[in-house]
PLY file of the C-alpha trace (Angstrom):
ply
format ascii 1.0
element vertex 150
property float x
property float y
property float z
element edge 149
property int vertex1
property int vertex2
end_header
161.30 52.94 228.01
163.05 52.18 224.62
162.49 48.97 223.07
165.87 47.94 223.45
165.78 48.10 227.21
162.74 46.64 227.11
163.69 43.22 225.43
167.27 43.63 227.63
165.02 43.47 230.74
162.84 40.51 228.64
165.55 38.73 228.15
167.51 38.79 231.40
164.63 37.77 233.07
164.12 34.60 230.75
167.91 33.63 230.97
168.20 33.97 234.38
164.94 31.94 235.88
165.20 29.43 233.10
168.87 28.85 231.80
169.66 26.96 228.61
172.50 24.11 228.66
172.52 24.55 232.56
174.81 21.17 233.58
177.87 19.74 234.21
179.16 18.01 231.04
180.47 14.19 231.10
184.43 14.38 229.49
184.73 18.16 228.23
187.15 18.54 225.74
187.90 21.97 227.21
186.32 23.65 230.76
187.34 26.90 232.69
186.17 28.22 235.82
185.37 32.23 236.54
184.47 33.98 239.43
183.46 37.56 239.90
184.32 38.39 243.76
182.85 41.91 243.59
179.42 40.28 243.49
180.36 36.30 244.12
179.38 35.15 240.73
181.21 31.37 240.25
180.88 29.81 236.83
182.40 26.67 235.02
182.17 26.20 231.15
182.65 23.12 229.44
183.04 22.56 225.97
182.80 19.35 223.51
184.76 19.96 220.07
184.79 18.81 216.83
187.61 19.50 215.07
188.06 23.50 215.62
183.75 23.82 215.78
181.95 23.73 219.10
179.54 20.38 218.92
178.35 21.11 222.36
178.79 24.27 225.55
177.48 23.85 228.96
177.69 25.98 232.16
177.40 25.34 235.90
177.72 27.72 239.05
176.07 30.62 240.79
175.64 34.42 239.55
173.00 37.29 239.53
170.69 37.36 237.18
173.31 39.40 234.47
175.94 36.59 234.57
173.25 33.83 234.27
171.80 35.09 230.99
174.91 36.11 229.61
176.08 32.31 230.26
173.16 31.01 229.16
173.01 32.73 225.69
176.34 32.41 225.36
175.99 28.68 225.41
172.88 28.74 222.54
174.84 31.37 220.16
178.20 29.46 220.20
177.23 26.17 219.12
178.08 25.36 215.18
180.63 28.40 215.85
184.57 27.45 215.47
186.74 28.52 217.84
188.44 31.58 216.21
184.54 32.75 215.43
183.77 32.74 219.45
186.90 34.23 220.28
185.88 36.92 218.01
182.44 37.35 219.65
183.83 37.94 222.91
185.76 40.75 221.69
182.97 42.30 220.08
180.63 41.34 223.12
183.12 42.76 225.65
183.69 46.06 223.66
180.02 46.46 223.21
179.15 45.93 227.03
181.83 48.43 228.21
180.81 50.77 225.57
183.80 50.81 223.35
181.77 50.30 220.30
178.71 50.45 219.61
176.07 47.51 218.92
174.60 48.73 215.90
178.11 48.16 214.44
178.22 44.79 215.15
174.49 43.74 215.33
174.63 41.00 212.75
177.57 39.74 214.72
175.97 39.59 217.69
172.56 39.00 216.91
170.53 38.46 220.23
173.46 38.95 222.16
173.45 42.65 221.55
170.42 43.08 224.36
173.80 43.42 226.58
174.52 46.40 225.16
172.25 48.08 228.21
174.71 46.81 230.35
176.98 49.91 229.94
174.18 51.61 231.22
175.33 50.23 234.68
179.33 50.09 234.92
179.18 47.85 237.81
177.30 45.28 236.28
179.65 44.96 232.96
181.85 42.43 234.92
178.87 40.25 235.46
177.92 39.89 231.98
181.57 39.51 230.70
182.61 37.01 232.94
181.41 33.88 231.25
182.83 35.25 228.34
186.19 35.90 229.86
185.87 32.37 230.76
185.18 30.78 227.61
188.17 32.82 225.93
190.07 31.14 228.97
188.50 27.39 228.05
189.45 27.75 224.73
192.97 29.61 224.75
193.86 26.86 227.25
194.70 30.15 229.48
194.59 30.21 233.17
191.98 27.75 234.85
190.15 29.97 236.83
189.30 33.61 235.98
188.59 36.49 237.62
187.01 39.91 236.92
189.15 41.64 239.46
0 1
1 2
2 3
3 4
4 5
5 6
6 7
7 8
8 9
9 10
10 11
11 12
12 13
13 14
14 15
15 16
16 17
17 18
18 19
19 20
20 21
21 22
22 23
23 24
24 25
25 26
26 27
27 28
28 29
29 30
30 31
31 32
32 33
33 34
34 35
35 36
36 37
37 38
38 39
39 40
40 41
41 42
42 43
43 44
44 45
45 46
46 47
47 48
48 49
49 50
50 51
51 52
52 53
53 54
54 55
55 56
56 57
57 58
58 59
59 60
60 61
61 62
62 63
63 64
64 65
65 66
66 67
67 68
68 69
69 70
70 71
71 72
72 73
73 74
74 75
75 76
76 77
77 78
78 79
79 80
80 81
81 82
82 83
83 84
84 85
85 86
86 87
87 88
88 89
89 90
90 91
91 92
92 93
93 94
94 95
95 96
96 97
97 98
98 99
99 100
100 101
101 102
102 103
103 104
104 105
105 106
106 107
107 108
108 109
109 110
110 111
111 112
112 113
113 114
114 115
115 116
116 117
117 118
118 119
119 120
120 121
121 122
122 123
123 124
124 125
125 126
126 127
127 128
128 129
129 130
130 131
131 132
132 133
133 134
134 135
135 136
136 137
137 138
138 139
139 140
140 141
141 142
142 143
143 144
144 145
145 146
146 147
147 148
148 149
């Protein structure tokens, strides 16, 4: 097994028994909900702004082990980030997990993040770990209030 895909399994395993800013938030300044009905993963980010930077991002709901550590690390790598830098993660993120690009392109963007990248490995599973970041890009774009992978 290559190193990469052992950390991805590392990693998802981590995120997914023990995830990081796991709670509702008290007065978000922005929050979106997502839902994946393939596989019935239901998340809700919040976030807490100042200015155009993200102070604070928290996440609630229900998802397989994938969508859990995506959410989780999502939370941890996009705090001190401003808004137009997260919305250019998730592009990068989302082309990287549906194999578009490739991570060593973008490592330094990504940084931890790029563990994803095994996702592609499993097509069905690329909804799963792009959903909280569909719904961030929601939260933040002040698009639709619920999301959905399908």
């Amino acid at each position: 097994m290559s190193e990469l895909k052992e950390l991805y399994q590392q990693v998802i395993l981590d995120h997914s028994k023990r995830p990081r800013n796991f709670h509702e938030m008290d007065a978000p300044d922005h929050t979106a909900e997502g839902h994946n009905p393939l596989c019935g993963d239901r998340i809700t980010v919040f976030f807490r702004l100042d200015g155009d930077m993200i102070r604070e991002v928290s996440f609630t709901g229900s998802g397989c082990a994938i969508c859990t550590s995506s959410s989780s690390m999502m939370t941890e790598f996009l705090v001190g980030k401003t808004v137009a830098e997260a919305l250019a993660v998730f592009e990068k993120f989302r082309d990287v997990v549906m194999g578009k690009i490739e991570v060593f392109d973008v490592l330094d963007d990504l940084d931890k993040l790029a563990v994803f990248s095994g996702v592609r490995e499993f097509p069905i599973r690329v909804k799963c770990a792009t959903l909280p970041w569909h719904t961030v890009h929601a939260a933040l774009t002040e698009g639709q209030d619920v999301v959905s992978t399908e």
